[in-house]
C-alpha positions as CSV (number, residue, x, y, z in Angstrom):
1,X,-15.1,-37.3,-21.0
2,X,-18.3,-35.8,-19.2
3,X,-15.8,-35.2,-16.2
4,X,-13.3,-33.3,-17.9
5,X,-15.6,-31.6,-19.5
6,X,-17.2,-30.3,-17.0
7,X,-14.3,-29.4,-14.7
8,X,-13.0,-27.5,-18.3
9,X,-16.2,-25.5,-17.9
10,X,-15.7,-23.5,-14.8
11,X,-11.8,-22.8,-15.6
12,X,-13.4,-21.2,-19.1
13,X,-15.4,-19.5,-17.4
14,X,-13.3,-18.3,-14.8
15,X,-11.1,-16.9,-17.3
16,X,-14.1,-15.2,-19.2
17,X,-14.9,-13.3,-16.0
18,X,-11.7,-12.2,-15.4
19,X,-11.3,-11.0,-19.0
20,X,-14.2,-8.7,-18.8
21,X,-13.4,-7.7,-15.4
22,X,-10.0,-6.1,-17.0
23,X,-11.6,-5.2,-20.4
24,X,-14.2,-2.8,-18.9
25,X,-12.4,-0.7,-16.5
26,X,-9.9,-0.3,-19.6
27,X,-12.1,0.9,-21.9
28,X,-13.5,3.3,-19.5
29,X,-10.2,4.6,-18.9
30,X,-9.4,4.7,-22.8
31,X,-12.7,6.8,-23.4
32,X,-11.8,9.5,-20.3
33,X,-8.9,9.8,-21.8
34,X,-10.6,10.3,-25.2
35,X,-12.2,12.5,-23.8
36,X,-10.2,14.8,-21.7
37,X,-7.9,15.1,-25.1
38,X,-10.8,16.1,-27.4
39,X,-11.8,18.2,-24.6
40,X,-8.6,20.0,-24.9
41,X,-8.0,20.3,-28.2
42,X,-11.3,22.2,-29.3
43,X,-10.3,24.4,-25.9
44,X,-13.3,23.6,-23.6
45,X,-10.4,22.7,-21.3
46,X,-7.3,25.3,-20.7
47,X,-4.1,23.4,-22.3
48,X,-2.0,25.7,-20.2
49,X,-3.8,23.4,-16.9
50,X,-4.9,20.3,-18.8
51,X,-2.5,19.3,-21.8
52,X,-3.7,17.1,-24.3
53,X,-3.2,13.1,-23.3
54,X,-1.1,13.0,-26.2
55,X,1.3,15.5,-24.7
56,X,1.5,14.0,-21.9
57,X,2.6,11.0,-23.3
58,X,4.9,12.3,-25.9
59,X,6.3,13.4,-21.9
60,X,6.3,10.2,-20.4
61,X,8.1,8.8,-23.4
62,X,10.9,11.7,-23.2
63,X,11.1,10.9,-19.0
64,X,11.3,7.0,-19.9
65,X,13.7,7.2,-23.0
66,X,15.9,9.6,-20.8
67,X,16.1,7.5,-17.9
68,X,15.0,10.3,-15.4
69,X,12.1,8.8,-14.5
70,X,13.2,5.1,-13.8
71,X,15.7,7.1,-11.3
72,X,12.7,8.5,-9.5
73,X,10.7,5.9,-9.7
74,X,13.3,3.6,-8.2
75,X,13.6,6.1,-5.4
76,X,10.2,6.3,-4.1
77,X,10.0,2.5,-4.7
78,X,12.7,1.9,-2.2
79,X,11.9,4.3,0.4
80,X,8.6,2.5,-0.3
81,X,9.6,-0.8,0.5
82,X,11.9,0.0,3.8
83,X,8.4,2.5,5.1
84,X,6.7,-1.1,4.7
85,X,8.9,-3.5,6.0
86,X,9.6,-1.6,8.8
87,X,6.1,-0.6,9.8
88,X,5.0,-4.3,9.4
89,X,7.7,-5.6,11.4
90,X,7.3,-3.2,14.1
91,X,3.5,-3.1,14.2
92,X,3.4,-6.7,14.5
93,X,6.0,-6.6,17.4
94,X,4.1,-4.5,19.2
95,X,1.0,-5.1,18.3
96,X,1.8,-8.8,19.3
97,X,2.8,-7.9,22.7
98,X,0.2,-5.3,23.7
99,X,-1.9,-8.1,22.8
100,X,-0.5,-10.8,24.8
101,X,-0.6,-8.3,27.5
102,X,-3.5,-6.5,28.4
103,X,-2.7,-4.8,31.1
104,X,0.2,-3.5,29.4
105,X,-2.1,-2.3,26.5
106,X,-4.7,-0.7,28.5
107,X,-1.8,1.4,30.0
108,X,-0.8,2.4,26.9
109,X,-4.0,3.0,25.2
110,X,-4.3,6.7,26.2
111,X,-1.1,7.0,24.4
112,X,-1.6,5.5,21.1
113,X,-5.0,7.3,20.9
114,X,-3.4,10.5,21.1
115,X,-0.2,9.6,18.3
116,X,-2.5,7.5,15.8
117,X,-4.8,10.5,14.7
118,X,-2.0,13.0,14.5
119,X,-1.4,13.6,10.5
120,X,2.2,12.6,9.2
121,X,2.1,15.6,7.4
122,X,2.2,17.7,10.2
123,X,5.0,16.2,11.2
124,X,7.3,17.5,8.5
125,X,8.6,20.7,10.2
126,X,10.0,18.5,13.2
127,X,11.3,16.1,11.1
128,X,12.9,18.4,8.9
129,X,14.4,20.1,11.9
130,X,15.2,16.8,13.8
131,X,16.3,14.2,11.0
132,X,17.2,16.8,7.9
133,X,15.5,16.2,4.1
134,X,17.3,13.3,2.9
135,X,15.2,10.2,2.6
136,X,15.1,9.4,6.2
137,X,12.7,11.8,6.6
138,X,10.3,9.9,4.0
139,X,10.7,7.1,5.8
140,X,10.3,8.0,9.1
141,X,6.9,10.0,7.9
142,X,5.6,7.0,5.7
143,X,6.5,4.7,8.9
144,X,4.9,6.9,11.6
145,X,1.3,6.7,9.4
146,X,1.7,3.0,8.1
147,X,2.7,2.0,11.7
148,X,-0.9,2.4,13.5
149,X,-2.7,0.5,10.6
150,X,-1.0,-2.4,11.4
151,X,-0.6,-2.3,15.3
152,X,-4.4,-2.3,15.9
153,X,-5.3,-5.6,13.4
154,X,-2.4,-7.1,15.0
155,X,-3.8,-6.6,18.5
156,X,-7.1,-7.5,17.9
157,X,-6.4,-10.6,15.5
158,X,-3.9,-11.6,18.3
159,X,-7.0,-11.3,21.1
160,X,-9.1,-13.1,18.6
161,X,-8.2,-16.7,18.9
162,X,-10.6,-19.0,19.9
163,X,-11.1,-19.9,23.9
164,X,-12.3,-23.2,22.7
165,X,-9.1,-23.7,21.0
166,X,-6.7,-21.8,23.9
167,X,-8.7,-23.7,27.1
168,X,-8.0,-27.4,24.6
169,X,-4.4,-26.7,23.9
170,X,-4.0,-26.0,27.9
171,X,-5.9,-29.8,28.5
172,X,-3.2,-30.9,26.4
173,X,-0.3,-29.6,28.0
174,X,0.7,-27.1,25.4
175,X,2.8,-24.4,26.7
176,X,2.6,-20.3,26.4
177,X,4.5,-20.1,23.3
178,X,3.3,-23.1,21.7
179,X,-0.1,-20.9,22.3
180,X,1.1,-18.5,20.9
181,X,2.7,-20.0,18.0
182,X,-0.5,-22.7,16.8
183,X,-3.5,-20.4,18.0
184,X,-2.6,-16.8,18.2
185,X,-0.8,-16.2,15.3
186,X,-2.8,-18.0,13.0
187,X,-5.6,-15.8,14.4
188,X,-3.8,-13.0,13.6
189,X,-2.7,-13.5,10.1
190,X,-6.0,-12.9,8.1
191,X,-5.7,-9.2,9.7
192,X,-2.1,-8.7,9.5
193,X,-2.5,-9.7,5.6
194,X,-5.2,-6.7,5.4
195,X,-3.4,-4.1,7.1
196,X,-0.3,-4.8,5.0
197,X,-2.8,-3.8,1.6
198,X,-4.1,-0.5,3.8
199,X,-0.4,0.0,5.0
200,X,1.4,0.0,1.1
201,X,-1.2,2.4,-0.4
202,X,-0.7,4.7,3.1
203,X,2.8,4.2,2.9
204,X,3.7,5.2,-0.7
205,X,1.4,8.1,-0.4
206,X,3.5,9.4,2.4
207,X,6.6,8.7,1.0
208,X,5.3,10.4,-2.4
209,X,3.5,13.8,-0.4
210,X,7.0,14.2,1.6
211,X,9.3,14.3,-1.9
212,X,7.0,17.2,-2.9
213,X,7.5,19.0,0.5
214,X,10.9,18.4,1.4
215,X,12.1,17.7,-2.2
216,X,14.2,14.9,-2.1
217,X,15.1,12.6,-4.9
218,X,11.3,10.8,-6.2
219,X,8.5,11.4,-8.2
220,X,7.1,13.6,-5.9
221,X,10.5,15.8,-6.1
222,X,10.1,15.6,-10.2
223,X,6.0,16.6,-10.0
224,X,7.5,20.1,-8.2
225,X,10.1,20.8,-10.8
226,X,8.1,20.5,-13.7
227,X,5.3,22.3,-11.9
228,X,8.1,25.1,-10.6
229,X,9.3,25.0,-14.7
230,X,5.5,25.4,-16.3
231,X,5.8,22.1,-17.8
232,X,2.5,20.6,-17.2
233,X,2.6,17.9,-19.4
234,X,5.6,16.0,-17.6
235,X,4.0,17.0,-14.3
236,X,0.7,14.9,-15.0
237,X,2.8,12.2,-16.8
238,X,5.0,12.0,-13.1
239,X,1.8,11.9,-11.3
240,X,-0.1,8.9,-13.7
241,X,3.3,7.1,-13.0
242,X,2.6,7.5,-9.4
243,X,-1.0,6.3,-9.9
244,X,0.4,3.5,-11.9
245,X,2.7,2.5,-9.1
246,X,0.0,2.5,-6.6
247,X,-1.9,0.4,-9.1
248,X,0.8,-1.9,-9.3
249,X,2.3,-2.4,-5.8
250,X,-0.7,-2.7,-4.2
251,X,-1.9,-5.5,-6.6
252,X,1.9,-7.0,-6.2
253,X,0.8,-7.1,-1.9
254,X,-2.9,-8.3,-3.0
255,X,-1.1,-11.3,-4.5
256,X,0.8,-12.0,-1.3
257,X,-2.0,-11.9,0.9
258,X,-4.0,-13.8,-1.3
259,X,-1.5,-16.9,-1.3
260,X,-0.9,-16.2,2.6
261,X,-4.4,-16.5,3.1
262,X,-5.1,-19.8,0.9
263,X,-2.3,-21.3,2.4
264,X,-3.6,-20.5,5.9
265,X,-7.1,-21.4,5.3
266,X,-5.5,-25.0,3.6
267,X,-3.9,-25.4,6.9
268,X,-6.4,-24.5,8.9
269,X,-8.9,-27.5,7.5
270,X,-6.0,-30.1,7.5
């Protein structure tokens, strides 16, 4: 009974923690928002800028019940998802090889220390003019910034594998790509796993900024029209839902590098 007891204990209090980790961030958002809508309404903040939180969502509610906004929302989402995948893919490709090559890396350093400051956003003009303003422009924007977060983890978790381990797995006869497969990219994986969190919040931010500059279909495309129509209210309640889908899809790819990384760490002591 002592035993289960005592394993009980730390579950409980586990649980407790986590329950006041989510309580107290929520009821400081619930009192700025309070806030903000007592602020409003006794007009020490301008309505015609900052409508009441009520407003805002009695707006939401309108967008949601209307089915605008699960249109948008799906929109960004996708372009979202396609500006990951294809800047994880690719960044670990290459990032793979430079790393496995350093001589080919080095040649190519000057290169990607020119094209990784450059802003995505100034990028726009030519890629208006080059690929048009549908949502391959989105993607190739939100690809272009997400792509550089990932390459350099990649290339140094890849050049971070153990000697020990490389110099033991040549004693026993191990091949290149049995190297590569056993060593290097189990090396690799705790960084790949933390570019891919930096990578979704820089890849839906691009994705979000290039809707309200090119306006195509999104949540950025609705913030413009109700900001071009005077309709403040629905224009904060697009932009919480893009907070809110930050919020979520970044705790969605926090989950997945969580299990990724227990599962490697499991297999790494086995």
């Amino acid at each position: 009974m002592t035993a289960v007891a005592a394993s009980v204990a730390p579950r409980r209090r586990v649980r407790r923690d986590g329950s006041r980790a989510f309580v107290r961030p929520a009821l400081a958002v619930a009192g700025l928002l309070l806030a903000q809508e007592v602020a409003t309404r006794t007009g020490v903040l301008p309505a015609s800028y900052f409508p009441p939180v009520s407003e805002i969502a009695t707006a939401l509610a309108a967008e949601v019940t209307g089915g605008r906004l699960l249109q948008a929302l799906g929109a960004t989402v996708l372009t979202w998802w396609g500006a990951l995948a294809l800047a994880l893919g690719l960044g670990t490709a290459v990032g793979t090889l430079l790393g496995l090559l350093p001589p080919l890396e080095a040649l190519l350093r000057p290169v990607i220390e020119f094209l990784r400051p450059v802003p995505s956003v100034a990028l726009i003009p030519l890629v208006v003019l080059t690929i048009g303003t549908g949502s391959r422009s989105a993607l190739f924007l939100a690809v272009f910034a997400a792509f550089w977060q990932v390459l350099v983890p990649v290339v140094a978790g890849i050049r971070s594998a153990p000697p020990i381990a490389l110099d033991t797995a040549r004693v026993f006869g191990l091949g290149t790509l049995q190297r590569i497969r056993w060593i290097q990219l189990p090396s690799m994986l705790p960084q790949l796993m933390t570019a891919a969190r930096l990578a979704t919040s820089t890849s839906l931010i691009l994705v979000v900024t290039a809707e309200i500059i090119i306006q195509m279909p999104g949540l950025g495309s609705e913030i413009t029209i109700a900001r071009t129509a005077g309709n403040p209210a629905r224009m904060y309640a697009y932009i919480a839902v893009s907070g809110m889908a930050g919020i979520a899809l970044n705790a969605a790819v926090g989950a997945i590098t969580r299990r990724v990384n227990a599962a490697h760490g499991q297999d790494g002591t086995r």
